[in-house]
C-alpha positions in Angstrom: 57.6 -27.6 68.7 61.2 -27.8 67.1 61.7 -24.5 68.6 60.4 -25.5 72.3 62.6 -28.7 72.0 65.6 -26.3 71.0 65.5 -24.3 74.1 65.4 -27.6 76.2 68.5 -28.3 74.4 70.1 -25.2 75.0 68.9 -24.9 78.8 70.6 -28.9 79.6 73.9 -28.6 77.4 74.6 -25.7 80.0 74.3 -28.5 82.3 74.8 -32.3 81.2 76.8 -33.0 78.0 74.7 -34.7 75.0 74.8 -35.1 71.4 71.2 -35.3 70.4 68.0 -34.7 71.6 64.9 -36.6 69.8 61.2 -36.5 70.5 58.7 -39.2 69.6 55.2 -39.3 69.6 53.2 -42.6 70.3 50.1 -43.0 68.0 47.1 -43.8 69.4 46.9 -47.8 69.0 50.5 -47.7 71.6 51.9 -49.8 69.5 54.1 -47.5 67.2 55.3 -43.7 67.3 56.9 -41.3 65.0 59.8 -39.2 64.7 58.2 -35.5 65.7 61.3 -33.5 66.4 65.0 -33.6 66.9 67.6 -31.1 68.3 71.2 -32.1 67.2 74.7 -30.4 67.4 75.3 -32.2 64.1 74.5 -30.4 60.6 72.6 -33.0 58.9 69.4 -34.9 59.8 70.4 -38.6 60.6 66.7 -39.5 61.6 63.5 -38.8 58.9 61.3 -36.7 60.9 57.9 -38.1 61.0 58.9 -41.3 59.9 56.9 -44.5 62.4 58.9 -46.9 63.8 57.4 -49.8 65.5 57.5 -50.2 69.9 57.1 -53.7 71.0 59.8 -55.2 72.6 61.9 -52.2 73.2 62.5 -49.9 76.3 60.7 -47.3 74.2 57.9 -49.6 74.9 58.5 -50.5 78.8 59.0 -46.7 79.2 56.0 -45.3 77.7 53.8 -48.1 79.4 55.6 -47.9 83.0 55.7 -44.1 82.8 58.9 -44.1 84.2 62.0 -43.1 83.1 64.8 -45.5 81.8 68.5 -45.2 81.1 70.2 -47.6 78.3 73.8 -47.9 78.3 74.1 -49.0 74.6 71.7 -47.3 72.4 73.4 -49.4 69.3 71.5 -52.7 71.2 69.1 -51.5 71.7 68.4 -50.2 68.5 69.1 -53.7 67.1 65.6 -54.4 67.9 64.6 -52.2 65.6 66.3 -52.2 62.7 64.6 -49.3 60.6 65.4 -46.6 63.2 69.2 -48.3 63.5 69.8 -47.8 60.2 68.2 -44.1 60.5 70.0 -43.1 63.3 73.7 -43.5 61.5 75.7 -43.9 64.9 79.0 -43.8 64.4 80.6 -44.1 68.2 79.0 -45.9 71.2 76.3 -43.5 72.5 73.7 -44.2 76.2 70.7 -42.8 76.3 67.9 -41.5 78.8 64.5 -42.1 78.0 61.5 -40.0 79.7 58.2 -40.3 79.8 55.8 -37.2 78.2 52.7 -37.1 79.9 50.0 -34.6 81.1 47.6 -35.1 83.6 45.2 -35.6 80.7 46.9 -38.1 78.2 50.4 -39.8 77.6 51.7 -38.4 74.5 55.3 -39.7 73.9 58.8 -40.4 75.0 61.7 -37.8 75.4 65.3 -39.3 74.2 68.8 -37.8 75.1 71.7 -39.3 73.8 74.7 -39.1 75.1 78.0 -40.3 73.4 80.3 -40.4 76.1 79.2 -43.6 77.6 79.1 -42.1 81.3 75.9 -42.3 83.4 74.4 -39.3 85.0 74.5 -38.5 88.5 71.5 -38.4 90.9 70.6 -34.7 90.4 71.4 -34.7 86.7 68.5 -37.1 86.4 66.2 -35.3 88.6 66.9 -32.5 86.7 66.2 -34.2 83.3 62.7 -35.5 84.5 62.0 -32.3 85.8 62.8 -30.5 82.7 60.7 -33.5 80.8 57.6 -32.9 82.9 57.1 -29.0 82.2 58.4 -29.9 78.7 55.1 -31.9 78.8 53.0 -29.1 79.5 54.6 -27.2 76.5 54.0 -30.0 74.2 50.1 -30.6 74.8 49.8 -27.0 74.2 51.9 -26.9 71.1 49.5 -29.9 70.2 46.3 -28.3 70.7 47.6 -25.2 68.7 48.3 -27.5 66.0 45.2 -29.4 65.9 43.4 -26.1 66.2 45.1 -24.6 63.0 44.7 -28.1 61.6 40.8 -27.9 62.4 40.9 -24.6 61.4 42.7 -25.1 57.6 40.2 -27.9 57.0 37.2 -25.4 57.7 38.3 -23.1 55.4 38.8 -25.8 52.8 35.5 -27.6 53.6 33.9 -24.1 53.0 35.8 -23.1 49.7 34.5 -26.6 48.4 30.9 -26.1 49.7 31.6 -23.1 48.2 32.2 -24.3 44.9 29.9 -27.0 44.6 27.2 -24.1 45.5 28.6 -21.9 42.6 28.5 -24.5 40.2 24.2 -25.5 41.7 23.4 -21.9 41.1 25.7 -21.8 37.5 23.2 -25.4 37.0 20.0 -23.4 37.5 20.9 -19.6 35.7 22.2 -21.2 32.1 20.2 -23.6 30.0 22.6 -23.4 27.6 25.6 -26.1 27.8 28.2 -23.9 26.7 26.8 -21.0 28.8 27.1 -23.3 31.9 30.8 -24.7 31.1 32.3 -20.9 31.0 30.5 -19.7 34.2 32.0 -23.3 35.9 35.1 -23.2 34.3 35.4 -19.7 35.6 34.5 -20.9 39.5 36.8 -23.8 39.2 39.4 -21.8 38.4 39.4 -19.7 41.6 39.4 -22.8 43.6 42.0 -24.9 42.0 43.9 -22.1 40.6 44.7 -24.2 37.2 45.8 -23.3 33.8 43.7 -25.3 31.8 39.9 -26.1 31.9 38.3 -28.1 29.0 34.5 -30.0 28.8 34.5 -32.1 26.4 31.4 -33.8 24.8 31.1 -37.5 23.8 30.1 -38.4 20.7 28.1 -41.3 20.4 27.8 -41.9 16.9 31.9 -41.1 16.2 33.0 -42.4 19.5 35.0 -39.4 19.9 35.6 -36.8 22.3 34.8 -33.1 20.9 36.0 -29.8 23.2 33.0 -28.0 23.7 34.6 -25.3 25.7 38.2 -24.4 26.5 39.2 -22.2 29.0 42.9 -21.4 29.4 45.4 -18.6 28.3 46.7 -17.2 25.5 48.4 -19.4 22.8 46.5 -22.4 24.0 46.9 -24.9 20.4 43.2 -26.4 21.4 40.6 -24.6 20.2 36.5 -25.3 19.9 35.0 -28.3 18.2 38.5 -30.1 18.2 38.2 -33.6 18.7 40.1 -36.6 19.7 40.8 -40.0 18.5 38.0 -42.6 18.4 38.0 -43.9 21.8 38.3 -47.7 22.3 35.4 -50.3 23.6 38.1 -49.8 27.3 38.0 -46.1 27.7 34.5 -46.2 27.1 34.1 -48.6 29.5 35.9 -46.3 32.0 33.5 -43.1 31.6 31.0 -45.6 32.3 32.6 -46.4 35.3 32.8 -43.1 36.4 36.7 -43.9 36.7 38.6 -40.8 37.0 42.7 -40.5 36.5 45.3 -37.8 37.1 48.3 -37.8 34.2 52.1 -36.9 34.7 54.2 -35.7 32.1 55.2 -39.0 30.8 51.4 -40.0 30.5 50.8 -37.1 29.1 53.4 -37.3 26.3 51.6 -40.7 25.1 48.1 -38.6 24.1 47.2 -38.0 20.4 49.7 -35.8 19.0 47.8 -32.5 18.7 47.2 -33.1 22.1 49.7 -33.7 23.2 51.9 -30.7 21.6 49.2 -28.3 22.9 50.1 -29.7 26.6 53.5 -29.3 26.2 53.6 -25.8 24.4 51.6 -24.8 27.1 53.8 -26.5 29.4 50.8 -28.0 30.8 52.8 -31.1 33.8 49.9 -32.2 35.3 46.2 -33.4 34.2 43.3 -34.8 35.9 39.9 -35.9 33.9 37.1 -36.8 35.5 34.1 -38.4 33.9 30.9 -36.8 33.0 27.9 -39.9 33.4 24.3 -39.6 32.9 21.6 -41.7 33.1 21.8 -43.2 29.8 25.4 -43.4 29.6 28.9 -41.1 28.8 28.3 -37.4 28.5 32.2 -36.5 28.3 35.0 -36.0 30.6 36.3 -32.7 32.6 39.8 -32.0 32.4 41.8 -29.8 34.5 45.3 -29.0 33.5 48.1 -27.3 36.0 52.1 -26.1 35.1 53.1 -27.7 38.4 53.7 -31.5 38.8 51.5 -33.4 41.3 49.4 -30.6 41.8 46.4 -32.4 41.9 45.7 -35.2 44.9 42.8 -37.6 45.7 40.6 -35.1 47.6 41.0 -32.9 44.5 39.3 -36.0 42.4 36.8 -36.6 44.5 35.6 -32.8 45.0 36.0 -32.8 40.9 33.8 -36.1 40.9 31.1 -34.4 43.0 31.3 -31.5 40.5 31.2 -34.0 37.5 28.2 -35.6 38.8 26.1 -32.2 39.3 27.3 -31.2 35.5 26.2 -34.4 34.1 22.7 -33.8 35.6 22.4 -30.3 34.0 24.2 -31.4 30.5 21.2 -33.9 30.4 18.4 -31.3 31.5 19.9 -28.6 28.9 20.3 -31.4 26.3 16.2 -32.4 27.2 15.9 -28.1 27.3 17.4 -28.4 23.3 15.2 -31.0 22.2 12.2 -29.2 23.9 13.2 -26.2 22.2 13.7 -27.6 18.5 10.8 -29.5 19.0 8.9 -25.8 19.7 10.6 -24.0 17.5 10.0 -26.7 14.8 6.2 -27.0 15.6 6.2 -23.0 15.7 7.5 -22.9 11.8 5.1 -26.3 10.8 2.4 -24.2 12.5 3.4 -20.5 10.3 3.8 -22.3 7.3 0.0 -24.3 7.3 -1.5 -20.9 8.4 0.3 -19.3 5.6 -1.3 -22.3 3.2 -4.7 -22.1 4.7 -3.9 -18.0 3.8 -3.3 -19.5 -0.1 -5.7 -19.2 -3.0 -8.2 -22.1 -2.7 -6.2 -26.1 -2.9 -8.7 -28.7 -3.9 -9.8 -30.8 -1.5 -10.7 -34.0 -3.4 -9.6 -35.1 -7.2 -12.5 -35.0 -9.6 -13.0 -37.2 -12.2 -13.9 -40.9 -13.5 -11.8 -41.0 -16.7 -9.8 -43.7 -17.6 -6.7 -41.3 -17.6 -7.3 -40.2 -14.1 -8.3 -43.5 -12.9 -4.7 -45.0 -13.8 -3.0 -41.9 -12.3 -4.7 -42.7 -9.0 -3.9 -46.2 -9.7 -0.2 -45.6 -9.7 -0.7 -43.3 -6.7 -2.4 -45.9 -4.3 0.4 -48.3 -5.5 3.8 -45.8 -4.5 2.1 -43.7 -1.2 2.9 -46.5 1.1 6.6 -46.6 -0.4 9.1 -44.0 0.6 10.1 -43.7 -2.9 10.7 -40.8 -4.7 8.3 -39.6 -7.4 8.2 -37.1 -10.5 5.0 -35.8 -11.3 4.8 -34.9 -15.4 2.4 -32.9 -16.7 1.4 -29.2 -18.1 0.9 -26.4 -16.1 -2.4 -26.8 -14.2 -2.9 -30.0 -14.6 -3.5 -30.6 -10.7 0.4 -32.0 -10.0 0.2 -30.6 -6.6 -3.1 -32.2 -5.5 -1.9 -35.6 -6.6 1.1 -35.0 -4.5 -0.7 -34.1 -1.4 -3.0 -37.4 -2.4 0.2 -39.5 -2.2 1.2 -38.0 1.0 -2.4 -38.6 3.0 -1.8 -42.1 1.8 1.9 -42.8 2.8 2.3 -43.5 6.8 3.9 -40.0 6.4 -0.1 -38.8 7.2 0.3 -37.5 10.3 3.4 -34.8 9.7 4.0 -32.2 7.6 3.0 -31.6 3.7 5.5 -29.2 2.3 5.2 -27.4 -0.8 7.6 -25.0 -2.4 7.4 -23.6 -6.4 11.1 -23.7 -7.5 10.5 -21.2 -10.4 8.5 -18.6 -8.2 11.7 -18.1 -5.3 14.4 -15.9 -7.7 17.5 -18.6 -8.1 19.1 -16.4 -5.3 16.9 -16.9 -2.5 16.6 -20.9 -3.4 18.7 -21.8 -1.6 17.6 -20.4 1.7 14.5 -21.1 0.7 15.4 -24.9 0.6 18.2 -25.3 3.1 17.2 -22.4 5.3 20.1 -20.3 6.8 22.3 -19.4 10.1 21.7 -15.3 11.3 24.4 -13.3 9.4 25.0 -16.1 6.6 24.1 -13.0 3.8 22.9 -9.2 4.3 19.2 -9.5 5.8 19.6 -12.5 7.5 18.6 -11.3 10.8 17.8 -14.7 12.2 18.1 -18.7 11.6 15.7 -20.1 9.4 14.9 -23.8 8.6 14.5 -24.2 4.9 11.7 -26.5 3.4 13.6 -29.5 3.6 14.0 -29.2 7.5 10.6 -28.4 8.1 9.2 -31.9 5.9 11.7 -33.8 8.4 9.3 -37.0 8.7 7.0 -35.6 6.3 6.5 -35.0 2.6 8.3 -31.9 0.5 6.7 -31.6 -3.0 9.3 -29.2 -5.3 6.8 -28.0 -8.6 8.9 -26.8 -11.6 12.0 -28.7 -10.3 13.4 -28.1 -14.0 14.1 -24.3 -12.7 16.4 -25.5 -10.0 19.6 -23.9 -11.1 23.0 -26.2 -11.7 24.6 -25.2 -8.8 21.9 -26.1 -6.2 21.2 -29.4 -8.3 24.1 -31.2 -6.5 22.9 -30.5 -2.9 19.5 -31.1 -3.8 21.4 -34.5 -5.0 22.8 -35.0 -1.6 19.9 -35.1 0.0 17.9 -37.8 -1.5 21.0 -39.9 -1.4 22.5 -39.0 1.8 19.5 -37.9 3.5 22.4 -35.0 5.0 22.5 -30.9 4.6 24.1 -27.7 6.2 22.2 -24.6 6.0 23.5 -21.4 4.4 26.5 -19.8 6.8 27.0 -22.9 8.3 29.1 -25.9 8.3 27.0 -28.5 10.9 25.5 -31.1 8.6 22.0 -31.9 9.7 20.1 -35.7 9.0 16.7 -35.4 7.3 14.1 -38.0 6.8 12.0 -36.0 4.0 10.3 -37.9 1.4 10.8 -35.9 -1.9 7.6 -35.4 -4.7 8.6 -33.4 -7.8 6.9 -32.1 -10.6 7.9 -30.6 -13.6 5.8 -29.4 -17.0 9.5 -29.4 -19.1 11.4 -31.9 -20.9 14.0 -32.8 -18.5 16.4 -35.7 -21.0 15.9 -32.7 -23.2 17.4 -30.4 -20.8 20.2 -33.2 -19.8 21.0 -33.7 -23.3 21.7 -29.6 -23.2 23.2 -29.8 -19.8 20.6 -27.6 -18.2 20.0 -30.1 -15.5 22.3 -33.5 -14.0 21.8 -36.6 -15.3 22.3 -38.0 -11.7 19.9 -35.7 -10.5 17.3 -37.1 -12.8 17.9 -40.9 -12.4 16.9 -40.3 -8.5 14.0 -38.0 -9.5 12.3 -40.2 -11.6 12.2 -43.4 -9.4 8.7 -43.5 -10.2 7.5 -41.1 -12.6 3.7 -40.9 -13.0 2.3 -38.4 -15.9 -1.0 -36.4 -15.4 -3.1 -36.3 -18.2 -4.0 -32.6 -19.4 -7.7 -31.7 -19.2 -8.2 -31.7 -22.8 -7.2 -35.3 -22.6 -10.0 -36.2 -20.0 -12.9 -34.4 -22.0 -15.5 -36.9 -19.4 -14.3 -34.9 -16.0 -14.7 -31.7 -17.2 -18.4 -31.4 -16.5 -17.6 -33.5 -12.8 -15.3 -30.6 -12.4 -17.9 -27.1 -13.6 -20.4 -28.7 -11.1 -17.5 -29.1 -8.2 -15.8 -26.0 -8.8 -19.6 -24.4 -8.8 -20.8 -25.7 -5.7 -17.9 -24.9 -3.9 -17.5 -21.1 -5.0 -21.0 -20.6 -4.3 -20.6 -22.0 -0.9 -17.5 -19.5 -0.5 -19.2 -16.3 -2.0 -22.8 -17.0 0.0 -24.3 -17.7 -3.5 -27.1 -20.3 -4.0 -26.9 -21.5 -7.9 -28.4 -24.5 -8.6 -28.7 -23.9 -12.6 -26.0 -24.2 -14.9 -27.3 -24.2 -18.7 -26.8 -27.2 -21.6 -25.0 -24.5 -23.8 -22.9 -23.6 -21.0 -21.8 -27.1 -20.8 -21.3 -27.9 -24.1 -19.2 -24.5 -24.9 -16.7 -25.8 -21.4 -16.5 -29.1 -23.0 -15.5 -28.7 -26.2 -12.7 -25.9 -25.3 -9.2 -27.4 -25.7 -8.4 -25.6 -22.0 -4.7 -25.3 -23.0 -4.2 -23.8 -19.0 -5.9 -26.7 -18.1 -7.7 -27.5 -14.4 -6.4 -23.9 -13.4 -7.5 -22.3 -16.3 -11.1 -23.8 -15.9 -11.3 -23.1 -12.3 -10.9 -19.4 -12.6 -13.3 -19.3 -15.7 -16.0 -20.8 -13.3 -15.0 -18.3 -10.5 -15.2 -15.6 -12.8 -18.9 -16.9 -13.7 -19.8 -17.0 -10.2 -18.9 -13.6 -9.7 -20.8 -12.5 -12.5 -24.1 -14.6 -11.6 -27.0 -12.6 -10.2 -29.9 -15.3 -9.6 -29.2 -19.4 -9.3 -28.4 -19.8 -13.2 -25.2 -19.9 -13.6 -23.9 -16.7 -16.0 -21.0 -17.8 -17.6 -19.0 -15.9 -20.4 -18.9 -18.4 -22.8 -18.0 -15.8 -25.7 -14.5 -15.5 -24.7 -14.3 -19.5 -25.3 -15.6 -19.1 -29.3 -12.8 -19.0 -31.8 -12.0 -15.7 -32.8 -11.4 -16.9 -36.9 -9.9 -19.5 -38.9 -6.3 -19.8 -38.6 -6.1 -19.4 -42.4 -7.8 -15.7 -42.2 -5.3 -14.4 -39.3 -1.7 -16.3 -39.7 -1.6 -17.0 -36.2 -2.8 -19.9 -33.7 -6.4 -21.2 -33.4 -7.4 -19.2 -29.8 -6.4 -15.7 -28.4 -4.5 -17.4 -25.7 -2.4 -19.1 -28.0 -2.2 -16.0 -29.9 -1.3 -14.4 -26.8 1.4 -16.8 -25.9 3.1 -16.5 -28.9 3.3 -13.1 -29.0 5.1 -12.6 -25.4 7.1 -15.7 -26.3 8.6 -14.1 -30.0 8.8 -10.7 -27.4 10.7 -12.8 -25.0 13.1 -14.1 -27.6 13.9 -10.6 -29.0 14.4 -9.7 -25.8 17.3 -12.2 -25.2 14.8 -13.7 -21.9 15.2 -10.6 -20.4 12.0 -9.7 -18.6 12.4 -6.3 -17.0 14.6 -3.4 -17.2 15.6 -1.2 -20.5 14.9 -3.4 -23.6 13.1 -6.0 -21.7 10.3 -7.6 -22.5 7.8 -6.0 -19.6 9.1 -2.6 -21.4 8.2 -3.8 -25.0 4.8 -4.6 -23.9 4.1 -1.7 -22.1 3.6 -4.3 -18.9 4.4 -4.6 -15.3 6.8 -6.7 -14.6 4.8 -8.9 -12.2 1.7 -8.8 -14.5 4.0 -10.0 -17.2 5.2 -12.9 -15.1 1.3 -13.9 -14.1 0.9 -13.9 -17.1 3.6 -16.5 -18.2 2.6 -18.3 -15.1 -1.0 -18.7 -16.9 0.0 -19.5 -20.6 2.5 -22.2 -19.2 5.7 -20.0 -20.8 9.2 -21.4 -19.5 12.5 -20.8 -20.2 12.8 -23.7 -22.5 10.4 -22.2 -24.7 12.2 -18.5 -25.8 15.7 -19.7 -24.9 
C-alpha cells in the first residue's frame, strides 16, 4: 500500500503542490483510526505509522461520516483537538489540508489527507481532480486489503497447522515411549523444529527434596547442565505456582537472578530468553518444561499457551509411564518373589512344624510368640542344625509380615565375592557377567522377612552396609549410585562366638549391638534328650509319605540307641540318619543302622575323641590348620586328604567346622 500511495503522490505533485500525503484507516467501532501509510518529501517519519488516534469531534470525524470531502485551512487547529497526533505530526510552518473520503461500493474504509504548506486553497478542477484520484485510489486499497487479509489468513493457517502439527507429534511421541526419558527426547526433538530453540530441558519434581532434577537436556555442545542436576529447594510460593499451572517467560536480567550454576550455564551458553511452563498432574507438580532461545523476546503469549497445551498432554503421559514403572517393578518384583519360592520349594525338605515339648523348646517358642509381632531385630544362637532357620520362618508367620516374602540366604555358602550381589543385587555391567540387573535378597524381603544364617562369615567390608540398612533402612546396588528405601525385617543366626570375634576384630561392634536386639539361643538336641523320639516318629512319617513307604514299626532298641546318641550335628544330623533308615527299610519295621551310632572304643585305648565324627572333625580340623585354611589348590587341605573340594566343604558343613575353629 505504501507503494500505491507513492504513485498517487508522484501522479498529483505533477499537478498540485503538497508536502505530505497520509492515509488513515477507521477501525471498525468508527470511533478511532490509525496511521496506515504516509508519502512525504521529508526524510524522516514525523507520524508513527499504525499508531490510533481518536475521531470525535474532528473533521476527520464529519468527513468520514458525511462521505464528503472537506478542506481545513489550519491543520495546526485543527489538530489541537487532538493532541497526540499534534504532537506526532511535528509542524513546523502553517500547513491546510484536504481531506477525502475512502470508500468502495462495499465498505468505508478511511480518510485520504493532503497537506499542503503553502496556505493557498485549490482551484475548482484541482479538487475534482483530487476526489477523482481518491475514488480509484479506493479501489486499489480494498484490493491491497483483501491481499493482506488473505496472506494474513493464509500465515495463520500455516501456523495453526504447524501447531496441530506439533501437538500431534507429541500424541503419537505420548503413545510409542513408555519410558519418561524416551518420551522427553522424541518431544524435545519435535519442539525443536517448531520453535527453533537452543535449549530444551524436562525437569522432574521431587517431592520428598522439593527440588527440581533435569531429567533430560537437549541443547548443543558445551551446555554446563547436564543429567540428574538439580536446583535449589523450591519455596512453599513456587510450589504454589506449578500448582497453578502458572507459566513465565525470563529476560536476561531475570535470568541472571537463578541459582548460580544455572545461571552461568545460561549465560555461557548465551541463552537471552527463557520460558517454563508447568508440568501438573492429577495429584499435584510433576516438573516444569523449559525452553531456552539466544534471541531476546523470542518467545510471546501464543507461544505459552501452545507450550501449556503441550505441558498438559506430557503431564498425562509422565503420570501413565510413572503408573507403567510401578506396574512394572511391581511385575518384575513378583516375578523374582515368585523364582525365588519355586527355587525353595526345589530345596531339600524345610520342616513344616517345630517338634518338641521340652522345657528348652518350650521357652524358645516362648520368646518367639513374644518378638514376631515386633519389628525388631533378632539373632538366632545356636549349633549347626539346631533348626535356626525354622524358628525364623516361625517368627515371620507370626509377625503381620505373614502375607509377604520369607527370605533366606546362607552368608558362608555365597564365596565373600558374590555377597554382595547376592545381598544388594546389582545394575547390568556393574562386574564381568553381569548381563542384567538383579535385586539382591534385601530388595526382594522389602515388606517381608530376610533371615542371614552364619552372619559371623559376613566379611568386614560388607559389615558396614549391612549396618546401614538396619539403621537407615537405605542401599545402592552394585554399579550404581541410586539409593533405594527398604522395609526388610532382619533375622540372623549364627553358630560362632561373635564378642569373641569383636574382641579379635573379625566382626563390628556396631554391627553386633543392632544384631542382637533380641537374641534368643536354641538349645542343641543333645540338650532336649525328651523330643528326640517326637522327632524319629515325625521325620518317619513324613519320609515314608515322600518315598511311597508304609512303616508303621520302629523298634524299642532303635529308640533307645537314637536317644542316647550325643547327635553332635544335631536336628540335621538326626534327620538324615532316619532318611537313610527309610531308604534301607524293606517291610513296615523301620531298619535303622544303629551300629554306626555305638562307640567305636574308649577314648583311653585310641587317644582321640569319644565318636568317629568327632574323630573325623578333628582330623580335617588339625589338616585345615597345617594347611594355613587353605581348602583347595596345591598344599590344600582337599589335596592332603585326597578329597574333592566340594565333598570336603559338605563335609565341614556337617561336622559344624568354621573358620574360627582352624584359624
Amino acid at each position: 500500500m505504501q507503494t500505491a500511495l507513492r504513485s498517487v503522490s508522484v501522479l498529483l505533485s505533477k499537478i498540485i503542490g503538497f508536502d505530505r500525503i497520509a492515509l488513515l484507516l477507521v477501525n471498525e467501532d468508527g470511533q478511532s483510526a490509525r496511521m496506515y501509510a504516509l508519502e512525504s518529501e521529508r526524510t524522516d517519519s514525523d507520524v508513527l505509522i499504525g499508531r490510533e488516534f481518536p475521531l470525535q469531534d474532528t473533521s476527520l470525524a464529519l468527513v468520514f461520516e458525511s462521505q464528503q470531502s472537506r478542506y481545513v485551512p489550519s491543520l495546526a487547529d485543527e489538530l489541537a483537538r487532538v493532541p497526540d497526533l499534534l504532537q506526532a505530526t511535528r509542524l513546523t510552518q502553517p500547513s491546510s489540508a484536504y481531506m477525502f473520503p475512502i470508500s468502495s461500493a462495499r465498505k468505508r474504509l478511511g480518510i485520504l489527507i493532503i497537506v499542503n504548506s503553502s496556505g493557498r486553497e485549490c482551484g475548482a478542477q484541482d479538487a475534482e481532480l483530487m476526489n477523482s484520484v481518491s475514488m480509484h485510489f479506493a479501489t486499489a486499497l480494498e484490493t491491497a486489503l483483501a491481499v493482506e487479509e488473505a496472506e494474513s489468513y493464509k500465515q495463520n493457517l500455516a501456523r495453526e497447522r504447524d501447531r496441530l502439527s506439533l501437538i500431534l507429534e507429541i500424541n503419537n511421541h505420548i503413545i510409542a515411549h513408555l519410558d519418561i526419558n524416551e518420551l522427553f527426547r522424541a518431544a524435545s526433538k519435535s519442539i525443536r523444529g517448531y520453535f527453533d530453540n537452543a535449549l530444551t530441558g524436562f525437569w522432574l519434581f521431587e517431592e520428598r527434596s522439593n527440588q527440581l532434577e533435569l531429567s533430560t537436556v537437549d541443547s548443543g555442545a558445551g551446555f554446563g547442565l547436564h543429567e540428574n542436576t538439580t536446583t535449589t529447594i523450591l519455596t512453599e510460593e513456587d510450589i504454589a505456582k506449578m500448582r497453578a499451572r502458572v507459566a513465565a517467560i525470563f529476560g536476561p536480567d531475570e535470568i541472571a537472578e537463578f541459582p548460580r550454576s544455572i545461571a552461568k550455564a545460561m549465560r555461557d551458553s548465551s541463552i537471552a530468553s527463557l520460558v517454563c511452563v508447568p508440568l501438573v498432574g492429577s495429584k499435584g507438580p510433576l516438573g516444569i518444561i523449559s525452553l531456552g532461545s539466544r534471541e531476546q523476546d523470542a518467545f510471546a503469549q501464543n507461544d505459552l499457551d501452545l507450550l501449556s497445551q503441550i505441558a498438559n498432554q506430557i503431564s498425562l503421559a509422565i503420570e501413565n509411564a510413572l503408573a507403567y514403572r510401578r506396574v512394572t517393578f511391581s511385575c518384575r518384583r513378583l516375578e523374582d518373589e515368585r523364582e525365588y519360592l519355586v527355587s525353595e520349594l526345589q530345596t531339600e525338605y524345610n520342616f513344616e512344624d517345630i517338634v518338641g515339648k521340652s522345657a528348652a523348646i518350650k521357652s524358645v517358642l516362648e520368646q518367639v510368640a513374644i518378638v514376631a509381632p515386633t519389628d525388631s531385630t533378632v539373632l538366632l544362637i545356636g549349633e549347626s542344625g539346631t533348626g535356626k532357620e525354622l524358628i525364623a520362618r516361625a517368627i515371620h508367620n507370626l509377625s503381620v509380615r505373614r502375607d509377604r516374602t520369607f527370605v533366606r540366604l546362607n552368608c558362608a555358602a555365597v564365596p565373600s565375592g558374590l555377597l554382595e550381589s547376592e545381598l544388594f543385587g546389582h545394575e547390568k555391567g556393574a562386574f564381568t557377567g553381569a548381563l542384567a540387573q538383579k535385586r539382591g535378597r534385601i530388595e526382594l524381603a522389602h515388606e517381608g522377612s530376610l533371615f542371614l544364617d552364619e552372619i559371623g562369615d559376613i566379611g568386614l567390608e560388607l559389615q558396614p552396609k549391612l549396618l546401614r540398612v538396619l539403621q537407615e533402612r537405605e542401599f545402592e546396588r552394585l554399579g550404581s549410585n541410586h539409593t533405594i528405601k527398604v522395609d526388610t525385617r532382619l533375622i540372623a543366626a549364627t553358630h560362632r562366638d561373635l564378642p569373641g570375634m569383636m574382641r579379635k576384630g573379625e566382626f563390628r561392634d556396631d554391627l553386633f549391638y543392632r544384631l542382637n536386639v533380641f537374641p534368643i539361643h536354641i538349645p542343641p538336641l543333645r540338650e532336649r534328650k525328651g523330643d528326640i523320639q517326637l522327632l524319629v516318629h515325625y521325620f518317619v512319617a513324613a519320609l515314608s509319605r515322600k518315598m511311597r513307604k508304609s512303616i508303621q514299626i520302629i523298634p524299642d532298641e532303635v529308640i533307645d540307641a537314637i536317644t542316647s546318641f550325643s547327635w553332635p550335628g544335631n536336628v540335621r544330623e538326626l534327620q538324615n540318619f532316619i532318611e537313610r533308615s527309610v531308604i534301607l527299610s524293606r517291610d513296615e519295621t523301620l531298619a535303622a543302622p544303629i551300629s554306626e551310632l555305638r562307640q567305636t572304643a574308649p577314648a583311653k585305648e585310641i587317644g582321640l575323641g569319644t565318636t568317629f565324627h568327632a574323630m573325623e572333625r578333628e582330623v580335617i580340623v588339625n589338616v585345615l590348620r597345617e594347611a594355613g585354611g587353605k581348602l583347595s589348590g596345591r598344599g590344600g587341605a582337599a589335596e592332603r586328604l585326597e578329597l574333592k573340594r566340594t565333598t570336603l566343604q559338605r563335609k565341614m558343613e556337617r561336622l559344624c567346622i568354621s573358620k574360627s575353629d582352624y584359624l
